[in-house]
N, C-alpha and C positions, 0 to 999 in steps of 0.2 A: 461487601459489594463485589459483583461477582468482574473477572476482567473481560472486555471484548477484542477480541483484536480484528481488526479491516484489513484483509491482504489486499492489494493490487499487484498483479502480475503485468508485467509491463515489456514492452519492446520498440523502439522507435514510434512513442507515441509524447510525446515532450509538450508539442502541439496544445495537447488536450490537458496531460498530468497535473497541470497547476490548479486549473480551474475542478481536476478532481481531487486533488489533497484538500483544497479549501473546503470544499462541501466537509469532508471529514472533521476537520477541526472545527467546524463549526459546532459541533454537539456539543450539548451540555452533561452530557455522563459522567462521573466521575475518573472513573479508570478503564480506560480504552488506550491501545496504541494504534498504531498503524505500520503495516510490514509494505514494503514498496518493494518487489523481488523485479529487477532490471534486467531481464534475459539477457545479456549483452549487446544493449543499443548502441546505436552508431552515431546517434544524435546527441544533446544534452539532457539526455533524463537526468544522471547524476546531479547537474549542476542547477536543475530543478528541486531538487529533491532537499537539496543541502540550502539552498536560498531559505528556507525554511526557519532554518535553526530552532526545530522545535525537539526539545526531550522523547515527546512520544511518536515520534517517526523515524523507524528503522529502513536505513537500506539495507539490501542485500544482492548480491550477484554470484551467479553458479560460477562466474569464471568459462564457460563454454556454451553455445548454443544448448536448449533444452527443447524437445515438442512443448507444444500446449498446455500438454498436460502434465508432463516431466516440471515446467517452472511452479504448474498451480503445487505441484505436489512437495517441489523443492521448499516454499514459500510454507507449507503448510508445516513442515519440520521446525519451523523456526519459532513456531506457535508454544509457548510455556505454560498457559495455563487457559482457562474458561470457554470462553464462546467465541467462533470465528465466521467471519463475514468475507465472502471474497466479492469484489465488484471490476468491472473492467477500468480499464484507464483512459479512457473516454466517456464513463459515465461517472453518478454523483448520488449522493446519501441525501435526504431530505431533513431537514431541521428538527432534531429530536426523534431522530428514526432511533438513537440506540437503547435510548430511554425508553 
């Protein structure tokens, strides 16, 4: 079974993150994580992210502002093996999308 991983790159969007992790977790696939890269937000994304207490949701933080593209790209290092999905942190996965 091959792995997927869901990056969200994220920045003072906490607002929204919750109702986007959950979409995630909702699949039914078997091996999929989820990579949450928090540009350094000023809000509580962390403390979103960790409410969670799930195995397959990693945080990560550069430790410094990144562009846009510099976190998609930070985010994408973190990646170990199979297929990757990025989605914003304001948007959401549909029921059985990984499947």
């Amino acid at each position: 079974m091959e792995k997927y991983t869901v990056i969200i790159p994220t920045r003072d969007r906490a607002e929204t993150l919750e109702a986007t992790i959950r979409t995630c977790l909702r699949q039914t696939y078997g091996n999929f994580e989820i990579i949450v890269s928090d540009n350094v937000s000023e809000d509580n994304t962390k403390e979103i992210v960790f409410q969670f207490k799930d195995s397959r949701i990693k945080y990560i933080n550069p430790g410094k502002r990144l562009s846009m593209s510099g976190n998609f790209e930070f985010s994408l290092g973190h990646v170990t093996e199979g297929f990757v999905m990025f989605i914003g942190s304001d948007d959401g996965i549909m029921p059985d999308a990984i499947n």
